[in-house]
C-alpha positions in Angstrom: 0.0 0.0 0.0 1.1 3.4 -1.1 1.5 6.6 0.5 -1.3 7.9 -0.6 -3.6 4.9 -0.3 -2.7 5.0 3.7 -4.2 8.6 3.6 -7.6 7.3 2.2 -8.2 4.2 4.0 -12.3 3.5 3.9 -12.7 1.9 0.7 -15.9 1.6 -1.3 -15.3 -1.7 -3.2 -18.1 -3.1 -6.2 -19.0 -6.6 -5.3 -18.3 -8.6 -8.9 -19.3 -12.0 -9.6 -17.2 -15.0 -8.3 -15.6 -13.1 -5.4 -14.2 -10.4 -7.0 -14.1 -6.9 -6.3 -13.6 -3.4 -8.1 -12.1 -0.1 -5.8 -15.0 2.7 -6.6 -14.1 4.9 -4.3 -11.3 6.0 -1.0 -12.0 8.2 1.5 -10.3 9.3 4.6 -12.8 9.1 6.9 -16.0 6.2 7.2 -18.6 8.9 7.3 -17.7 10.6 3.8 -17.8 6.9 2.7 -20.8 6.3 3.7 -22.6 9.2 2.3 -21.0 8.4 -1.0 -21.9 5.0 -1.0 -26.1 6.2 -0.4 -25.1 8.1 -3.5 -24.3 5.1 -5.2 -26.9 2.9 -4.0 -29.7 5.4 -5.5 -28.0 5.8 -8.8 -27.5 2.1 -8.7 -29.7 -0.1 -7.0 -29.2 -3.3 -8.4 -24.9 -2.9 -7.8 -23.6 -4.6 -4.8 -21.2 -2.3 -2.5 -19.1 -2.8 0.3 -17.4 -0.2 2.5 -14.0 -1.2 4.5 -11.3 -0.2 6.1 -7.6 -1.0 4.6 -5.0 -1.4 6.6 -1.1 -1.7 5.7 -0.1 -5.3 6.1 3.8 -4.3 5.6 6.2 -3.7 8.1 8.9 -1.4 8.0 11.8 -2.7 9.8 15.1 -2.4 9.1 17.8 -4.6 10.6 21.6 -2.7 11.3 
């Protein structure tokens, strides 16, 4: 995960056949999510979305 992904963590994934998943949207905080994804869900009705929250799963340490 980039820099700039880490700054937008709440994610507004499209739920695709077979377990798969399209990134719509990030936001940096769950409430702006939110009202986007009502948004979506009006324009949309029949599109599955998902809202989470991305975390970095990498570690920076450095061994001297």
């Amino acid at each position: 995960m980039n820099y700039q992904q880490q700054l937008y963590p709440w994610v507004i994934y499209r739920l695709l056949p077979n377990l798969k998943r399209l990134i719509v949207a990030r936001f940096r905080r769950r409430n702006d999510a939110e009202e986007h994804l009502k948004i979506l869900k009006r324009l949309l009705p029949q599109v599955k979305f998902a809202i989470s929250f991305e975390v970095s799963s990498e570690q920076n340490s450095s061994v001297d």
